[in-house]
C-alpha atoms as an extended CHARMM CRD file, in Angstrom:
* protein
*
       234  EXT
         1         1  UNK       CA             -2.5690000000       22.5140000000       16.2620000000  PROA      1               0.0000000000
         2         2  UNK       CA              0.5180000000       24.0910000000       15.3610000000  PROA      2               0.0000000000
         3         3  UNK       CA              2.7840000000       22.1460000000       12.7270000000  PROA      3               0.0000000000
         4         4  UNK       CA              4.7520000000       22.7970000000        9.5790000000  PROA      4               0.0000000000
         5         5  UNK       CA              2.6830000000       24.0150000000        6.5300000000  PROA      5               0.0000000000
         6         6  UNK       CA              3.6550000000       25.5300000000        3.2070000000  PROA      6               0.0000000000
         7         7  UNK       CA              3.1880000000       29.0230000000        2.2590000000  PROA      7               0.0000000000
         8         8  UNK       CA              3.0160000000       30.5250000000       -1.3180000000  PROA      8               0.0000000000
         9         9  UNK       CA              3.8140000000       34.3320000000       -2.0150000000  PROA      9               0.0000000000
        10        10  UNK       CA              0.9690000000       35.1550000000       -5.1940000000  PROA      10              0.0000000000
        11        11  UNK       CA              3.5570000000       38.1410000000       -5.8830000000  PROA      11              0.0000000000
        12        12  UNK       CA              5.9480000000       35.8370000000       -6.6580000000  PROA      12              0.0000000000
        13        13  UNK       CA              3.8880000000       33.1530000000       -8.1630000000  PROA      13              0.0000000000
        14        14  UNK       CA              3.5720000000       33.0820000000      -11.6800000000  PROA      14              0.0000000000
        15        15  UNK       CA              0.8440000000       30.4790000000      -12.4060000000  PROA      15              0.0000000000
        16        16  UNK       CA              2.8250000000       27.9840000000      -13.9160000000  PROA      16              0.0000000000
        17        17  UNK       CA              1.0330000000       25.1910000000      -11.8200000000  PROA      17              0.0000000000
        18        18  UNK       CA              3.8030000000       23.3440000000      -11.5020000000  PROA      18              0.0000000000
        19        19  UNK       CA              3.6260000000       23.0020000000       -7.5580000000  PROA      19              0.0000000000
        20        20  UNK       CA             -0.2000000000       21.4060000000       -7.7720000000  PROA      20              0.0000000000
        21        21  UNK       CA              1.3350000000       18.8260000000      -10.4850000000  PROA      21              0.0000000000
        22        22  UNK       CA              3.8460000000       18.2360000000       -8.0100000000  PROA      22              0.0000000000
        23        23  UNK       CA              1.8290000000       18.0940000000       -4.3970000000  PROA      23              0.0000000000
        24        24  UNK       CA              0.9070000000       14.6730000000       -4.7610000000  PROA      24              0.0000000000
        25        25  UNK       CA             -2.0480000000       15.2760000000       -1.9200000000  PROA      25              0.0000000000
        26        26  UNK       CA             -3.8770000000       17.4120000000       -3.7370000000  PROA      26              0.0000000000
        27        27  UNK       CA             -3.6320000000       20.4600000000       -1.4450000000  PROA      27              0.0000000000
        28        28  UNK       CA             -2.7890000000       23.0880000000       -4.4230000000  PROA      28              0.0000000000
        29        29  UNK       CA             -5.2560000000       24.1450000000       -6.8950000000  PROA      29              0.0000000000
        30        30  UNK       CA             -4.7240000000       26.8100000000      -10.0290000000  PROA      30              0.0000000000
        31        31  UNK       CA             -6.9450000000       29.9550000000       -9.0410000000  PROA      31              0.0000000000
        32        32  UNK       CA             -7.6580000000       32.4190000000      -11.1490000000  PROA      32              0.0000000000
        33        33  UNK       CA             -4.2350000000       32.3290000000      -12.6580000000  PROA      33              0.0000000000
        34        34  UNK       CA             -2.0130000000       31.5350000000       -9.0620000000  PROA      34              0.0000000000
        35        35  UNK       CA             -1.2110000000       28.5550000000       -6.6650000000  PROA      35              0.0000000000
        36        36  UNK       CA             -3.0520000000       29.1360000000       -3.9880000000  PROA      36              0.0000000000
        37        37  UNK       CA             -3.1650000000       25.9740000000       -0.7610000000  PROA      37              0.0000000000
        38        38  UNK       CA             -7.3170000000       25.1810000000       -0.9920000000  PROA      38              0.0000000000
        39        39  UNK       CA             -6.7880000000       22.3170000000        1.3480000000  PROA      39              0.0000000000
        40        40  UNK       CA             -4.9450000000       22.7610000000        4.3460000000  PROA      40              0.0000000000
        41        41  UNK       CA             -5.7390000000       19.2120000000        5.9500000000  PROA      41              0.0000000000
        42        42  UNK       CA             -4.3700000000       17.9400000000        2.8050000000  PROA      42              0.0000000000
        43        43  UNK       CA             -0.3030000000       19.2170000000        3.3010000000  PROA      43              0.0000000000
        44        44  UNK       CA              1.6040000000       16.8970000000        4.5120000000  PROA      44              0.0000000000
        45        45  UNK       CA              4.6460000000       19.5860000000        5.1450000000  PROA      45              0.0000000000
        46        46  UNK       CA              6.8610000000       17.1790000000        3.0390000000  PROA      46              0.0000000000
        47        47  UNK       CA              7.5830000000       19.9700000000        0.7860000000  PROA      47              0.0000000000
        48        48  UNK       CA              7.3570000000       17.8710000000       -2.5110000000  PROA      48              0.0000000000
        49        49  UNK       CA              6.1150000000       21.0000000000       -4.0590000000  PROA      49              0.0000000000
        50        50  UNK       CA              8.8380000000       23.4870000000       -3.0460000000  PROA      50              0.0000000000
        51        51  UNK       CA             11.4950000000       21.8170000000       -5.7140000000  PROA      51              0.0000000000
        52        52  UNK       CA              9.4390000000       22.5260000000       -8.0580000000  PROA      52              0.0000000000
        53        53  UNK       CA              8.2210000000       26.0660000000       -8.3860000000  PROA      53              0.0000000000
        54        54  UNK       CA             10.4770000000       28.1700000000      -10.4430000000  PROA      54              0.0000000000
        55        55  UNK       CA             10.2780000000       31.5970000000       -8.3520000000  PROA      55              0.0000000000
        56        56  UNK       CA             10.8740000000       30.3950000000       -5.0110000000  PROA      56              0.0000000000
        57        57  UNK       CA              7.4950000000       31.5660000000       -4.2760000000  PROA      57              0.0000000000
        58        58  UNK       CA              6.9120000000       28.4570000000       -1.8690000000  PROA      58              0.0000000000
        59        59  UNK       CA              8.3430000000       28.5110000000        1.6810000000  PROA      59              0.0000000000
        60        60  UNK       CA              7.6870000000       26.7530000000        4.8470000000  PROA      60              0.0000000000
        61        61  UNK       CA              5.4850000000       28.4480000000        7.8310000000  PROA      61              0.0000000000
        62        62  UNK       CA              5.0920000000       27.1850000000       11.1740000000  PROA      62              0.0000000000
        63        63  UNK       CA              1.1760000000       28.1350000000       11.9090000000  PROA      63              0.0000000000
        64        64  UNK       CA             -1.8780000000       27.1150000000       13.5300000000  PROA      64              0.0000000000
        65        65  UNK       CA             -3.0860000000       24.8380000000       10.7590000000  PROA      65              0.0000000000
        66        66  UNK       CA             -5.6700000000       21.5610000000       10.7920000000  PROA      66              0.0000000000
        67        67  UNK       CA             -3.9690000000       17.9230000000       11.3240000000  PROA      67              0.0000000000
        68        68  UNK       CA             -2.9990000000       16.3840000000        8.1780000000  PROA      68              0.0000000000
        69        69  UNK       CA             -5.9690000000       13.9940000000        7.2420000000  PROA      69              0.0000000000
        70        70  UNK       CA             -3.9910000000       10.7910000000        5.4730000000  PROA      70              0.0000000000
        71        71  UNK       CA             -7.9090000000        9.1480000000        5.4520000000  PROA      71              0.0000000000
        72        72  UNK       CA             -9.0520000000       11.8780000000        3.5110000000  PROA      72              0.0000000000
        73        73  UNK       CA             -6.2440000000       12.3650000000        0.8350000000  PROA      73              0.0000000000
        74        74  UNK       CA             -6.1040000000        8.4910000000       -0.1100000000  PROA      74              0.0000000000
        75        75  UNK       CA            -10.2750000000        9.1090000000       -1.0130000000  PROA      75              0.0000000000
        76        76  UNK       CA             -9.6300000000       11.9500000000       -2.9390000000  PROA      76              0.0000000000
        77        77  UNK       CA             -7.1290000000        9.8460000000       -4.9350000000  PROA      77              0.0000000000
        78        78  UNK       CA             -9.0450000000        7.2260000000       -5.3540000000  PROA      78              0.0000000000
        79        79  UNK       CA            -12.2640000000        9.7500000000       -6.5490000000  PROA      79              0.0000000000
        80        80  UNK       CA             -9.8880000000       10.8630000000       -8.7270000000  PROA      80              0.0000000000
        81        81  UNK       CA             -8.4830000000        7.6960000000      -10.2310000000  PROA      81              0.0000000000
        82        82  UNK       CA            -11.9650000000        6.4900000000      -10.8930000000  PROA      82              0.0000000000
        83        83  UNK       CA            -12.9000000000        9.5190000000      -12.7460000000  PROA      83              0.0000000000
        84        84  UNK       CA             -9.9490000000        9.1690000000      -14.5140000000  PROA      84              0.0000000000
        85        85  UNK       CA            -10.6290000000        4.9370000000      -15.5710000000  PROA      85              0.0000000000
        86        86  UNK       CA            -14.5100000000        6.1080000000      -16.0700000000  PROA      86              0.0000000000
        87        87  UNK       CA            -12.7120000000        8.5930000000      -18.3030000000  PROA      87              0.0000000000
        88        88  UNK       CA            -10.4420000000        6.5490000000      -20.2450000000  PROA      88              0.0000000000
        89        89  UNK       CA            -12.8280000000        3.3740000000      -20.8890000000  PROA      89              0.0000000000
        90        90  UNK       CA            -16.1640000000        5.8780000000      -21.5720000000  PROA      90              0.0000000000
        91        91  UNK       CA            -13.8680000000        8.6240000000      -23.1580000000  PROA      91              0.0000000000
        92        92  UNK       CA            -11.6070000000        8.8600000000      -26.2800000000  PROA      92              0.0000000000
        93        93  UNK       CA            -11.2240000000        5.3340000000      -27.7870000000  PROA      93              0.0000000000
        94        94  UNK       CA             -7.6790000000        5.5970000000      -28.3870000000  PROA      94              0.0000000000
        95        95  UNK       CA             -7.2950000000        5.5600000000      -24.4540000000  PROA      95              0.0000000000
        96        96  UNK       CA             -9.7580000000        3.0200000000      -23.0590000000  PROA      96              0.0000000000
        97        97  UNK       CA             -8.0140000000        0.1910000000      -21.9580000000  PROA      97              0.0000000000
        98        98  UNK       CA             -8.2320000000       -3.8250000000      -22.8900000000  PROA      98              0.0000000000
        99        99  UNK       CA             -6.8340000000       -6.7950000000      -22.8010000000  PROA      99              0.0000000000
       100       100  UNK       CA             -6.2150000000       -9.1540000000      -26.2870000000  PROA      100             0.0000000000
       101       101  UNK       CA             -5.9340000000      -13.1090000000      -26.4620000000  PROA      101             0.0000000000
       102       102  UNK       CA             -4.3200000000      -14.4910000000      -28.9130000000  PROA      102             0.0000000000
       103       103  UNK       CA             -4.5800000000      -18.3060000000      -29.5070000000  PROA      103             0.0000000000
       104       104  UNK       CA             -1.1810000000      -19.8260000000      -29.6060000000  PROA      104             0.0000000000
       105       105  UNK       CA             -1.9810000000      -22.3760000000      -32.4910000000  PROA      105             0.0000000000
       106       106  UNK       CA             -3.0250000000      -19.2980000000      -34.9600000000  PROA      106             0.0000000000
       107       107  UNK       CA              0.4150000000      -17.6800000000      -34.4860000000  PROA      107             0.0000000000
       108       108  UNK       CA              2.3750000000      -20.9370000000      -34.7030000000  PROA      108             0.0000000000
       109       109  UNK       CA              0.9680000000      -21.1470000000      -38.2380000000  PROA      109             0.0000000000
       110       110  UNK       CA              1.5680000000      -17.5090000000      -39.0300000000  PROA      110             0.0000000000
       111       111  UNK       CA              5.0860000000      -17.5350000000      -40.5070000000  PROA      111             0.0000000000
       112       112  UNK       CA              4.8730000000      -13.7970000000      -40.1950000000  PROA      112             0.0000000000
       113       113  UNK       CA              5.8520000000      -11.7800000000      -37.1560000000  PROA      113             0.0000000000
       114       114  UNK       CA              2.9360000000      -11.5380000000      -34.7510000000  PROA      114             0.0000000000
       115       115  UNK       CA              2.4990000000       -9.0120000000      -32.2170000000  PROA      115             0.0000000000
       116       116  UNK       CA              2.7580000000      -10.2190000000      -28.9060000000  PROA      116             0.0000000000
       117       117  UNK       CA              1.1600000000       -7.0450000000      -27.3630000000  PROA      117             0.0000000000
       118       118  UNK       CA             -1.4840000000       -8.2700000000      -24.5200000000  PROA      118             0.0000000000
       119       119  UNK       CA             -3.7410000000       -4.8140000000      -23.2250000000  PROA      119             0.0000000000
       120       120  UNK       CA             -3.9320000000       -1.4110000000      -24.1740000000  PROA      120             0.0000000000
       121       121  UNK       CA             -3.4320000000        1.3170000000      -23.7510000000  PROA      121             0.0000000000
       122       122  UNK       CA              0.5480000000        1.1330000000      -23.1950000000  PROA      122             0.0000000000
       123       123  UNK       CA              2.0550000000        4.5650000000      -22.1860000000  PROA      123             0.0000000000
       124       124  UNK       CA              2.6780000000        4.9270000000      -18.6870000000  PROA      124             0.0000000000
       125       125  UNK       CA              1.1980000000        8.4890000000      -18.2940000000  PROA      125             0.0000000000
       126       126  UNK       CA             -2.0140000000        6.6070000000      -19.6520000000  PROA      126             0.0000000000
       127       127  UNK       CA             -2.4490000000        3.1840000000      -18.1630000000  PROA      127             0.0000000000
       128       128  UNK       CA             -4.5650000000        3.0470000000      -14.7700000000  PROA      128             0.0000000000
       129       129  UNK       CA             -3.2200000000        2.2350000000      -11.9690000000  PROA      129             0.0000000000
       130       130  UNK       CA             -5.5520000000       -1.3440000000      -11.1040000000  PROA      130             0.0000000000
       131       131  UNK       CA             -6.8220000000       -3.2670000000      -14.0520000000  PROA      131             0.0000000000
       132       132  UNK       CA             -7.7400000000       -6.4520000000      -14.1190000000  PROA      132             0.0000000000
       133       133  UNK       CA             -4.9730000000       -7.3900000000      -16.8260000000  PROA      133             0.0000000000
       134       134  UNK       CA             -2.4620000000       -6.6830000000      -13.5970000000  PROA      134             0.0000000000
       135       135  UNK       CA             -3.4320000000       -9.6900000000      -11.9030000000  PROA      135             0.0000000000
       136       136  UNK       CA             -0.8580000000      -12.1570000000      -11.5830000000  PROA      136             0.0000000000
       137       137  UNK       CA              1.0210000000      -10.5850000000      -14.8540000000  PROA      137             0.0000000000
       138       138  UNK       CA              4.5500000000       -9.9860000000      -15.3740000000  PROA      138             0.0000000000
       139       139  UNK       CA              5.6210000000       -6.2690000000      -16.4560000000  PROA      139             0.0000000000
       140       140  UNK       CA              7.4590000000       -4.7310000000      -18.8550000000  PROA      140             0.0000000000
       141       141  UNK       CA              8.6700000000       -1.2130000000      -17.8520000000  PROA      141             0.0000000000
       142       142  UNK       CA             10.9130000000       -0.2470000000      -21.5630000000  PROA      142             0.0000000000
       143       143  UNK       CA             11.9340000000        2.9340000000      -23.0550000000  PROA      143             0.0000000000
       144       144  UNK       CA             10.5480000000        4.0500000000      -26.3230000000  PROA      144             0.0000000000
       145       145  UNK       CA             13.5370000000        3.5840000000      -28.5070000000  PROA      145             0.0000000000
       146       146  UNK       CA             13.7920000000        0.3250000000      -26.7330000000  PROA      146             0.0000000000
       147       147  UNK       CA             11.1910000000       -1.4250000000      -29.5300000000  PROA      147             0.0000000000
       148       148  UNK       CA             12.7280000000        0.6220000000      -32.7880000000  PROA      148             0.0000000000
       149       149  UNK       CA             16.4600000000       -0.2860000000      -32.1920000000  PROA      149             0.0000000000
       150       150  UNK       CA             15.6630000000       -3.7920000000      -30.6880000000  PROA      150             0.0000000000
       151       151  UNK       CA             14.5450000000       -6.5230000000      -33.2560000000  PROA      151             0.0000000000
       152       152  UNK       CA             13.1020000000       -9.1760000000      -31.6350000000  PROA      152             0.0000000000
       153       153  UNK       CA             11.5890000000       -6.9720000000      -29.1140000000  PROA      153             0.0000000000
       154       154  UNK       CA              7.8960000000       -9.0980000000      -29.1720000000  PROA      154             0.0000000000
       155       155  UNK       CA              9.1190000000      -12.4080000000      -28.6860000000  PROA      155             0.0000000000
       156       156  UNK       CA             12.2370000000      -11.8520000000      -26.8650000000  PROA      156             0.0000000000
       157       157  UNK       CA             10.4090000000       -9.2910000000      -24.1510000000  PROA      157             0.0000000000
       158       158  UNK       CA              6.6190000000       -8.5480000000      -24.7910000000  PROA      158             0.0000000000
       159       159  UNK       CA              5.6530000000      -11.7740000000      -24.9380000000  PROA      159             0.0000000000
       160       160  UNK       CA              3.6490000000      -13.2450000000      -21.8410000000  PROA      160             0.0000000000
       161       161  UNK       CA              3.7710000000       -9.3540000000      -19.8010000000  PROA      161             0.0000000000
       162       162  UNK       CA              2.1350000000       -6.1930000000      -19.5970000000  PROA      162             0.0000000000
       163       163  UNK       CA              4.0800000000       -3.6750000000      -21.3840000000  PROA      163             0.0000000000
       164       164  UNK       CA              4.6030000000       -0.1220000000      -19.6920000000  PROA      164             0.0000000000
       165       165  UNK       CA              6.6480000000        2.0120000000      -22.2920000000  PROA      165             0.0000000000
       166       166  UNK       CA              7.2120000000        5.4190000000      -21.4660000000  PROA      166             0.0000000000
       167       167  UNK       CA             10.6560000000        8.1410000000      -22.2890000000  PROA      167             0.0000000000
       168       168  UNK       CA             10.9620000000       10.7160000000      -19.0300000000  PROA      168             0.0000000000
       169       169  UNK       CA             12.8210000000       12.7750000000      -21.0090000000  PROA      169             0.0000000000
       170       170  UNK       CA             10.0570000000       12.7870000000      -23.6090000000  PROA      170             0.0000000000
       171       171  UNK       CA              7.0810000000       13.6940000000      -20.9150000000  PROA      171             0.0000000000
       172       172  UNK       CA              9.1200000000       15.5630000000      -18.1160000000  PROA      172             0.0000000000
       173       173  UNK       CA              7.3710000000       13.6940000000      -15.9690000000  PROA      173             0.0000000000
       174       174  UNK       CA              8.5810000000       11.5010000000      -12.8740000000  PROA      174             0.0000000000
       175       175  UNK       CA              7.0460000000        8.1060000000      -13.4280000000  PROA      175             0.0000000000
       176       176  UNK       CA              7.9890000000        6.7470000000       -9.8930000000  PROA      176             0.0000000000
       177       177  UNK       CA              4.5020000000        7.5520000000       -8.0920000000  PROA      177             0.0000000000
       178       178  UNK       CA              2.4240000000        6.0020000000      -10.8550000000  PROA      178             0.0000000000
       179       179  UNK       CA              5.0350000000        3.1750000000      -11.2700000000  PROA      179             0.0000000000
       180       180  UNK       CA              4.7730000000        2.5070000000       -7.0810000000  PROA      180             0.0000000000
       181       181  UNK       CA              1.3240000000        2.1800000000       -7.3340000000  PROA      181             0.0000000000
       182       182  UNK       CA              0.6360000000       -0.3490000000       -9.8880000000  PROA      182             0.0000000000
       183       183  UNK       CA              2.7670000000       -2.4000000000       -8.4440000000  PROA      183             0.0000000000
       184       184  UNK       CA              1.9500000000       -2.3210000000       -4.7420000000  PROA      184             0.0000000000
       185       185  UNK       CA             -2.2810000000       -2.3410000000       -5.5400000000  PROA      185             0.0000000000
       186       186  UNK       CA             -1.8300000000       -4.9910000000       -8.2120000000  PROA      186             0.0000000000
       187       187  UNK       CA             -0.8550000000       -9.2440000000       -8.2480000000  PROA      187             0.0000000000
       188       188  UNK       CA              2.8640000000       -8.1500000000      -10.2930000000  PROA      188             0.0000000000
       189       189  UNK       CA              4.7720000000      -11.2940000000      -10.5050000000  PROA      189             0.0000000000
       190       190  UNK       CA              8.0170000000       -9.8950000000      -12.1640000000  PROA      190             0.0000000000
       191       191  UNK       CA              9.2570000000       -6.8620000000      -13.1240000000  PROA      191             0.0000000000
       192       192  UNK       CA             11.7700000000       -6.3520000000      -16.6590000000  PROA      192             0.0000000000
       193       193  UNK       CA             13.0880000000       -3.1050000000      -17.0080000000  PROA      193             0.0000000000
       194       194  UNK       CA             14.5620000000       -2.7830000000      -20.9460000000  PROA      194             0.0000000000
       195       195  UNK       CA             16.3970000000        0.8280000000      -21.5780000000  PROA      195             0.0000000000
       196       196  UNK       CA             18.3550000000        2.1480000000      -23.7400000000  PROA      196             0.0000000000
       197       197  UNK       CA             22.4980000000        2.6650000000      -23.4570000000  PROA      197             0.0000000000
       198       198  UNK       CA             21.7330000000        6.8450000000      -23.6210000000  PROA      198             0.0000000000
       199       199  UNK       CA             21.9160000000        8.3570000000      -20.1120000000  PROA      199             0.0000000000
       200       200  UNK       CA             18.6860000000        9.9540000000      -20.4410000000  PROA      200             0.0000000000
       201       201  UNK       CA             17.2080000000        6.0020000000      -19.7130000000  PROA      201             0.0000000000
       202       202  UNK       CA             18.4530000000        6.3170000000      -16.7550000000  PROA      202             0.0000000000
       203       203  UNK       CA             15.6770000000        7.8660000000      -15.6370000000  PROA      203             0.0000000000
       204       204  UNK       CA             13.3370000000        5.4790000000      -16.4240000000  PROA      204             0.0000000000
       205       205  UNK       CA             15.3500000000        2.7530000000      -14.9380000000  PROA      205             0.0000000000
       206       206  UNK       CA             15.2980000000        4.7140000000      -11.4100000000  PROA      206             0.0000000000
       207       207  UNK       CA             12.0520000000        5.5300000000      -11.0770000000  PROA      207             0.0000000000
       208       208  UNK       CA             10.8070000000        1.7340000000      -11.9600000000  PROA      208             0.0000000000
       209       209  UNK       CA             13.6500000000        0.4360000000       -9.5100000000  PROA      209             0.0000000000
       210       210  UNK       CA             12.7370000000        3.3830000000       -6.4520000000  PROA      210             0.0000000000
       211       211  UNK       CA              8.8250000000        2.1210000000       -7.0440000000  PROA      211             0.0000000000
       212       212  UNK       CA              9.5090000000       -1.8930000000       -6.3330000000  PROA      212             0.0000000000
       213       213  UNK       CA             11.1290000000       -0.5400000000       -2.8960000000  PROA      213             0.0000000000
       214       214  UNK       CA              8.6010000000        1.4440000000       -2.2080000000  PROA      214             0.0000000000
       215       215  UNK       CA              5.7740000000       -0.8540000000       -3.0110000000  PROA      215             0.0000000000
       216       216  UNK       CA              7.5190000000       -2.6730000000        0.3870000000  PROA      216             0.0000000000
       217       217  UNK       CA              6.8510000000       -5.6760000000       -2.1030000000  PROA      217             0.0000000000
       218       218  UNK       CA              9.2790000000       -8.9180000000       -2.5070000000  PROA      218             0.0000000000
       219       219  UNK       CA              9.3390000000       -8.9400000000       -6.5880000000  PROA      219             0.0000000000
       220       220  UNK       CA             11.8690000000      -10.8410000000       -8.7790000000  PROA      220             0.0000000000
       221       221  UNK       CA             13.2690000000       -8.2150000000      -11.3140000000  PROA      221             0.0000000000
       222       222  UNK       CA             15.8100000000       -7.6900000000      -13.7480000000  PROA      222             0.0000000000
       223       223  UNK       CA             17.3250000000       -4.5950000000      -15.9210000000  PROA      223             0.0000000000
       224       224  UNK       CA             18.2070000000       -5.1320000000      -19.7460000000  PROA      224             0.0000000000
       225       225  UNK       CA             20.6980000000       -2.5480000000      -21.7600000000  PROA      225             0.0000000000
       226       226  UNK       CA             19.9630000000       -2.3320000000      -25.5530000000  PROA      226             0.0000000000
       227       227  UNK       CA             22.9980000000       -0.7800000000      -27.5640000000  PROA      227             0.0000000000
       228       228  UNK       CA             21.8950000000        2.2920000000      -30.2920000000  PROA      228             0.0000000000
       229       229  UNK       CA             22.6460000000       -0.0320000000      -32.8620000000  PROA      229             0.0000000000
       230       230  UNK       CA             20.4280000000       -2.8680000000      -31.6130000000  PROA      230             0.0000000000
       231       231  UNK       CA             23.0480000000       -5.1520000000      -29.1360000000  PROA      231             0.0000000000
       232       232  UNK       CA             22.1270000000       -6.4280000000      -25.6000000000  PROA      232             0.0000000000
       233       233  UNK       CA             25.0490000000       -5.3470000000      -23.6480000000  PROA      233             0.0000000000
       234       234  UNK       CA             23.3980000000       -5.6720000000      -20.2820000000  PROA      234             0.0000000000
């Protein structure tokens, strides 16, 4: 059939692989130093990829070209995300994740702070995207600097949710995708989305609020503004 398809130049190209980061189907691989499109039934002709290559080396053809195959690209994703959970719970310690109980009784006798911290691992880029500590939880999306400048950030926020922390300015990274699908393949109850005042947060705050509406989910949710010196002021 003939439809809209990308097209990448390998003169222009300079390998930086930012284009297969950003193709979000899977349709770009890195060979031998260049982008090159290894999947054809895998472009959607969105373009998500075009935005992001540096040399302009990505255009738009209209070509003979197989149908995109949605089927196909949602169980390569999935291949991938299990690799990726067999990974993290058979791989490096520090990334497997888990859940922790804590009895209530032991920390009403502990007249020290307790941590109120209920799975790991807690970095966005990290977590999966199903777990079974999803499951009818309530999640905490917050900025880094959110826990350093805020107090009474365990009881006043961590306690009783899932906590997703995570700085986009930090990783470069667009956390609406992963954000969308935890919550649309997973029991969230509530979303609370704690940033900092800096403008930079903003990005944080917009790719948590663009993944509720795109999870087409109903979800009560609420945004929180913590000062540089400590203050809620939203």
């Amino acid at each position: 059939m003939i439809r809209k398809i990308i097209k990448i130049d390998e003169e222009k190209c300079n390998g930086c692989g930012a284009c297969a980061n950003a193709c979000h189907e899977g349709a770009i691989d890195m060979v031998n130093g260049k982008a090159k499109l290894m999947r054809e039934n895998f472009c959607d002709g969105f373009g998500d990829c075009l935005p992001s290559c540096p040399t302009g080396a990505i255009t738009f053809e209209e070509r003979e070209a197989p149908e995109y195959d949605e089927a196909a690209v949602k169980e390569s994703q999935m291949k991938k995300e299990k690799l990726h959970m067999e990974h993290h719970q058979g791989g490096c310690p520090g990334s497997r994740f888990m859940s922790f109980e804590r009895e209530e009784e032991d920390i009403l006798q502990n007249i020290k702070p307790v941590s109120r911290l209920n799975q790991w691992p807690v970095q966005i880029k990290l977590l999966p995207t199903t777990a079974p500590f999803y499951d009818g939880a309530k999640l905490l999306i917050a900025a880094d600097c959110t826990s350093y400048a805020y107090a009474n950030m365990h009881e006043d926020f961590m306690k009783g949710k899932v906590t997703l922390i995570g700085c986009p300015k930090l990783d470069d990274i667009d956390y609406t995708d992963k954000l969308t699908e935890i919550i649309k393949n997973n029991d969230v109850q509530g979303v609370t989305i704690v940033r900092m005042e800096v403008p930079c947060c903003g990005g944080l705050q917009l790719a948590a609020q663009t993944a509720l509406q795109k999870s087409g989910k109903f979800i009560p949710w609420q945004v929180v503004t913590i000062s540089r010196d400590g203050r809620i002021i939203d």
